[in-house]
C-alpha positions as CSV (number, residue, x, y, z in Angstrom):
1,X,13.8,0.7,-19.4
2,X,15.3,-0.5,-16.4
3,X,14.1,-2.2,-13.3
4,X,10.9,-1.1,-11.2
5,X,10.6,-2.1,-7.8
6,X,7.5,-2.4,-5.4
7,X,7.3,-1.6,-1.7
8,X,4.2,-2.5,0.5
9,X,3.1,-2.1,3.6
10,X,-0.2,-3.2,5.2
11,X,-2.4,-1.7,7.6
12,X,-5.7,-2.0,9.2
13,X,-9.0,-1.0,11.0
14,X,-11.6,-3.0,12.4
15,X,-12.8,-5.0,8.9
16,X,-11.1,-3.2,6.6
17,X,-7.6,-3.9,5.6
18,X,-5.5,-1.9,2.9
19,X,-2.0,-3.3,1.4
20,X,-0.3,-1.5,-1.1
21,X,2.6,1.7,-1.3
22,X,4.6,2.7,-4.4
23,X,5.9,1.2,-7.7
24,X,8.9,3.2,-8.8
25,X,12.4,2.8,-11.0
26,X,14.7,1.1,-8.7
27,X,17.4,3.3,-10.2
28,X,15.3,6.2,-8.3
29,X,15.2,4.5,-5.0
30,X,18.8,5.8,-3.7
31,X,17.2,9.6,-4.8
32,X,14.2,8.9,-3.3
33,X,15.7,7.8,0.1
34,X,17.7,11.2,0.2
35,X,14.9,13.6,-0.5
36,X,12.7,11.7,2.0
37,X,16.2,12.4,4.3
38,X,16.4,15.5,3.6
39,X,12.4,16.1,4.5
40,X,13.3,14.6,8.1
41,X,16.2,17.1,8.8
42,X,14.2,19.8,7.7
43,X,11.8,18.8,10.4
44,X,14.5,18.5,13.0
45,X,14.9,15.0,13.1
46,X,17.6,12.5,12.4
47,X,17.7,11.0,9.1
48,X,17.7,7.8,10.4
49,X,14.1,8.9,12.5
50,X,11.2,6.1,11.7
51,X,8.5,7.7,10.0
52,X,4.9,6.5,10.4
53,X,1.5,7.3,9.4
54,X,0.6,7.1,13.0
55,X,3.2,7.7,15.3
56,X,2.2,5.9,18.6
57,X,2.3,8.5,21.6
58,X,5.6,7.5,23.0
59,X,7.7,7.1,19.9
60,X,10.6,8.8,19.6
61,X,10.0,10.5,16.6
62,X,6.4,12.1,18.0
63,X,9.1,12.9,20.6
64,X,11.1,15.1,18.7
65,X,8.8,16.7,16.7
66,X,7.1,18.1,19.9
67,X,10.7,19.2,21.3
68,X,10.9,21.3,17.6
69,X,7.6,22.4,18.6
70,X,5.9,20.6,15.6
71,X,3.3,18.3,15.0
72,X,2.4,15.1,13.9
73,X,0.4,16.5,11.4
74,X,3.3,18.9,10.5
75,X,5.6,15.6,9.2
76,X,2.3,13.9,7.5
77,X,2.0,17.1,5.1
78,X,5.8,17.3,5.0
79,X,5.8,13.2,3.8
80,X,3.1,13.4,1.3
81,X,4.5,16.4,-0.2
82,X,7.8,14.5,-0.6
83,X,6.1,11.1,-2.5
84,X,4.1,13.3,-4.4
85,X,7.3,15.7,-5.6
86,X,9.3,12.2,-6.5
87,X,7.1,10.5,-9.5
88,X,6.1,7.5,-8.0
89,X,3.0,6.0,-8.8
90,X,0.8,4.7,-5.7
91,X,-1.2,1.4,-5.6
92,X,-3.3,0.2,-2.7
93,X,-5.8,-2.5,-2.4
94,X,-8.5,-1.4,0.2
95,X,-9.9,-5.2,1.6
96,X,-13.1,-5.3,3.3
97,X,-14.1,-8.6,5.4
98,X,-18.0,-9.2,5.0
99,X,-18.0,-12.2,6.1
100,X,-20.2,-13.8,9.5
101,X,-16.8,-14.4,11.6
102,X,-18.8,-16.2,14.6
103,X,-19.5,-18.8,11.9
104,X,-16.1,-18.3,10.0
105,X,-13.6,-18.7,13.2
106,X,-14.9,-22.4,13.6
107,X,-13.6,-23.0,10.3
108,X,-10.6,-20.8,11.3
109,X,-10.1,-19.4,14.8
110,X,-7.8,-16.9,13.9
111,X,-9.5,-15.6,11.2
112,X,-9.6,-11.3,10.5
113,X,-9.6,-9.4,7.9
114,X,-5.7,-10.2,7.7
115,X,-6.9,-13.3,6.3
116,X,-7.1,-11.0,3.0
117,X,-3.6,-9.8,2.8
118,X,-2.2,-12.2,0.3
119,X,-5.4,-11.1,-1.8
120,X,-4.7,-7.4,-2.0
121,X,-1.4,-7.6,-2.7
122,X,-2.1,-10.3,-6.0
123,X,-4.4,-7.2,-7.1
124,X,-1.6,-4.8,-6.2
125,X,0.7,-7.4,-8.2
126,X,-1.5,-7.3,-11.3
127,X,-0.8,-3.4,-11.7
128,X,2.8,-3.4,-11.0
129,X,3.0,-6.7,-13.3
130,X,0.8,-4.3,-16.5
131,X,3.1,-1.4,-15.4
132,X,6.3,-3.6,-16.6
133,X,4.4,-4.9,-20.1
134,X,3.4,-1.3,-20.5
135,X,6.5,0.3,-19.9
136,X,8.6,-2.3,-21.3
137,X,10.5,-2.5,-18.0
138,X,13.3,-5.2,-17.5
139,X,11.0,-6.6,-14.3
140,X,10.4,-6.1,-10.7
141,X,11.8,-6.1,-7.4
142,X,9.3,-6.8,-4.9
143,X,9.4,-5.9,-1.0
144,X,7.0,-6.1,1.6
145,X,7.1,-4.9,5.0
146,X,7.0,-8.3,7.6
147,X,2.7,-8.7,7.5
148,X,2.6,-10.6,10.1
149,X,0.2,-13.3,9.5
150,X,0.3,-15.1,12.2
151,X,1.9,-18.8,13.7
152,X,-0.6,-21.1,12.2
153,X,-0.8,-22.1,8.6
154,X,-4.1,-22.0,6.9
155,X,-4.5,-22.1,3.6
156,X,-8.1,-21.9,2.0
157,X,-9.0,-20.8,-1.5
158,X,-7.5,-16.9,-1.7
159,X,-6.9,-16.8,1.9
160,X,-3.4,-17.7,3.2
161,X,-2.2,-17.0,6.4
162,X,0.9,-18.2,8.5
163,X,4.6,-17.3,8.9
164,X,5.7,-18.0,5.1
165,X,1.9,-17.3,3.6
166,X,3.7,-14.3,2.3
167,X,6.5,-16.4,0.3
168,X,4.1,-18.9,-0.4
169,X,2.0,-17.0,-2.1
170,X,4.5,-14.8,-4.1
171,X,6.2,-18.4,-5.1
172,X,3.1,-19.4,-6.5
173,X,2.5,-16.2,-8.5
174,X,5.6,-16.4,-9.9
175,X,5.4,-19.5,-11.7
176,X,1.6,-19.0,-12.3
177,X,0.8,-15.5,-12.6
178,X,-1.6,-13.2,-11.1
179,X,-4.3,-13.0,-13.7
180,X,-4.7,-9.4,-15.5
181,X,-4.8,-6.2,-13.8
182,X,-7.6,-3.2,-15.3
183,X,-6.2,-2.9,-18.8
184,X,-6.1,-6.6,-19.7
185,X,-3.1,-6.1,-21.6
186,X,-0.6,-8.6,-19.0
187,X,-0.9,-11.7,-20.1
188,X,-1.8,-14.7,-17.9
189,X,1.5,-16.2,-17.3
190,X,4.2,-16.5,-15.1
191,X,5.5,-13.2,-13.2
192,X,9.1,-15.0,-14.1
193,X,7.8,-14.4,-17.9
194,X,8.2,-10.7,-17.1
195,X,11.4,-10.2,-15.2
196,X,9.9,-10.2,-11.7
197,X,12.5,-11.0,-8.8
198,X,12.2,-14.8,-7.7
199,X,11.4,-14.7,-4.5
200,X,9.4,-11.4,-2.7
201,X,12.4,-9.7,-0.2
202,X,10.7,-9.1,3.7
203,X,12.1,-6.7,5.2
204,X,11.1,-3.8,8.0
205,X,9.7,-0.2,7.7
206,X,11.4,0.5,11.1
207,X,14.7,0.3,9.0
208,X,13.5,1.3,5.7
209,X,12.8,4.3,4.3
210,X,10.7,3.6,1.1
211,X,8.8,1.3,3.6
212,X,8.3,4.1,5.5
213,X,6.8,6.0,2.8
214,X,4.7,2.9,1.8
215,X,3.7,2.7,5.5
216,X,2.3,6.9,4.9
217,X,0.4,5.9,1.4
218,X,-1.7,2.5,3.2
219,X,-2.1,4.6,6.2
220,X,-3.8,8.0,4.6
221,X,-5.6,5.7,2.8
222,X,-7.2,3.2,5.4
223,X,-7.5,6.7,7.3
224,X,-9.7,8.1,4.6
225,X,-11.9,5.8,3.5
226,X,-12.4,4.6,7.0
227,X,-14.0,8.6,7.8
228,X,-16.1,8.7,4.7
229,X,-17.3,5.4,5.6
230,X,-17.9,6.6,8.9
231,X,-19.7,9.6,7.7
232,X,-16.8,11.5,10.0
233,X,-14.5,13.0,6.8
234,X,-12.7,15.9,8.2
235,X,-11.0,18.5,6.0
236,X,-7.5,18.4,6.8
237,X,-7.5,14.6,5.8
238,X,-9.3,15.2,2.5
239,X,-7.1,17.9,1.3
240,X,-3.9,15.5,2.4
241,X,-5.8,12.9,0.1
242,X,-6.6,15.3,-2.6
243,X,-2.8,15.8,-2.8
244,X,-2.1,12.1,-2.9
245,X,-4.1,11.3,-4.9
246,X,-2.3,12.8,-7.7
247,X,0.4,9.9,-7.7
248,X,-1.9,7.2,-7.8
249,X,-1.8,4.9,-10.9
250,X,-4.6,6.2,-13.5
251,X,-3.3,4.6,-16.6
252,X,-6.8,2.6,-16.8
253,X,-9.0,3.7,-13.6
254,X,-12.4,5.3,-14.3
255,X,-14.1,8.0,-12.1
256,X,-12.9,11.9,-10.9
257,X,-10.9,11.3,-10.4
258,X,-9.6,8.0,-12.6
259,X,-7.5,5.8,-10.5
260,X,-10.9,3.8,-9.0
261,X,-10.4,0.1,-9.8
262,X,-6.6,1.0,-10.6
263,X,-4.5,2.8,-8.3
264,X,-7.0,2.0,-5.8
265,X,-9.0,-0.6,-5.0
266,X,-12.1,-1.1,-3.3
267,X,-12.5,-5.2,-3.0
268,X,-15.6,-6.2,-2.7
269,X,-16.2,-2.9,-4.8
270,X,-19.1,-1.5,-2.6
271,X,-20.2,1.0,-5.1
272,X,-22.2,3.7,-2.5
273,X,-18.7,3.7,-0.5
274,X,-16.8,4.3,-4.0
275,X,-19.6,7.0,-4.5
276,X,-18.9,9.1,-0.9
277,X,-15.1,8.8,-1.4
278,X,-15.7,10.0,-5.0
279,X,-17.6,12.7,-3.5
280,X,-15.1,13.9,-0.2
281,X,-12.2,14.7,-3.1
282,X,-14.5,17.1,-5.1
283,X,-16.1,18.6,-1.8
C-alpha cells in the first residue's frame, strides 16, 4: 500500500478543545478535493469558496449561500455527506482542561486549554501511526492547519506552546515515537521507523480544501459533545453526528457504537460524559 496522509485541524469551546480530521491514501486526496468541489458548485458556490464548520456572519461564503436562498445548515449536511461518501476514516482527540487556572496562570499566564493541543494530536498520531503498521502503508504525510499557539514558548511536561511548539513537538515524535495507540500493536519507536514525513507540513484551511473538511469533522464534534455536556443536544446535530460517525476509526474502539477510545477520544476519559454521548447517538 501506498502513502496515507493526515489533515488536522483544531478547534475549541470554553475548556474543551478537540484536534483531529481525517487519515486517508494520499493517492485519494486529488479525488477527494474534486468531489468536495463539486459539493460546493452544487450549492452555488465557487470551488474555491472556504468552507467552515461555523461560518462567521459576514463571511463570504454564509454570503452566498443566503443569495442561493440556502443555509448554513444546508452546506453542513451537504459536507458531511461528502466525507462520509469518500472512505476516509475520522480521528479526533476531544481535550478537556480540569485544571485550577487561577493557580495554573502564575506558573503560566497564558495558559488555556490550547495548552493541550500538542497532546491530542500525539493521541491522534498514535492511530494514524497503528493505521500504517496495520495496513502496511509506505508512511504518512502529516498536515496541520496553523494552531496558533501563541508568541511565548513554554514547554512543561505534555504541554508545549509557542510559535514552533507544533514542529517541536512533531520533531521529537519522530525520532522518539508516540507510544501505542488502542491496539498496542505500533511499536514504541521512532515515527521515522514507519515512513512518516520528517517534518509536520503547516499550512491553512482558508486555502485548503481537505483542511476544510478536517475543519467540519473537529467542529461537529466539539459542537456535539459540547450540547450533550450541556444537557442542550438538539436533534438536527445528533442525526449530522449519527452520520459521521460512520467514518470514524473503529478498528479497536469499544462501545455502540465502537470508535470510543479510538476514533474518538475523550482525554481525561470522563466516563458519565462518554455515557450521555453514547446515549444522544442511540436516542
Amino acid at each position: 500500500m501506498g502513502m496515507l496522509s493526515l489533515w488536522v485541524d483544531e478547534s475549541e469551546k470554553g475548556s474543551l478543545l478537540a484536534v483531529g480530521g481525517v487519515l486517508v491514501e494520499w493517492d485519494a486526496v486529488l479525488g477527494i478535493i474534486q468531489q468536495w468541489h463539486q459539493m460546493k458548485v452544487g450549492l452555488g458556490l465557487d470551488p474555491d469558496a472556504e468552507v467552515k464548520w461555523n461560518l462567521p456572519q459576514d463571511h463570504p461564503t454564509r454570503k452566498r449561500l443566503e443569495n442561493q436562498a440556502r443555509t448554513t445548515r444546508d452546506l453542513a449536511e451537504k459536507a458531511i455527506q461528502t466525507i462520509v461518501s469518500t472512505g476516509m476514516s475520522c480521528i479526533v482527540a476531544v481535550m478537556f482542561d480540569l485544571r485550577q487556572l487561577v493557580w495554573w496562570k502564575r506558573v503560566w499566564s497564558k495558559a488555556s486549554v490550547r495548552d493541550f493541543y500538542c497532546e491530542g494530536l500525539r493521541y491522534v498520531l498514535q492511530r494514524a501511526a497503528e493505521e500504517v503498521v496495520e495496513r502496511q502503508a509506505s508512511g504518512c504525510v502529516v498536515v496541520c492547519d496553523t494552531p496558533g499557539l501563541g508568541k511565548d514558548r513554554f514547554v512543561s511536561g505534555s504541554i508545549r506552546r509557542g510559535p514552533k511548539a507544533l514542529e517541536e513537538a512533531y520533531a521529537k515524535w519522530y525520532v522518539e515515537g508516540v507510544e501505542v495507540g488502542p491496539g498496542g500493536r505500533h511499536h514504541h519507536g521512532a515515527l521515522k521507523e514507519i515512513g512518516f514525513h520528517p517534518s509536520v507540513l503547516v499550512s491553512d484551511a482558508t486555502f485548503h480544501d481537505m483542511l476544510q473538511i478536517a475543519d467540519v469533522v473537529v467542529g461537529i464534534t466539539r459542537d456535539w459533545v459540547v450540547s450533550v455536556e450541556e444537557r442542550k443536544s438538539e436533534a438536527w446535530l445528533v442525526e449530522q453526528m449519527k452520520a459521521l460517525g460512520q467514518r470514524f476509526r473503529s478498528r479497536h474502539g469499544y462501545g455502540a457504537p465502537s470508535f470510543w477510545g479510538d476514533g474518538l477520544i475523550l482525554w481525561p476519559p470522563l466516563e458519565l460524559l462518554r455515557t450521555y454521548l453514547q446515549q444522544s447517538l442511540r436516542s
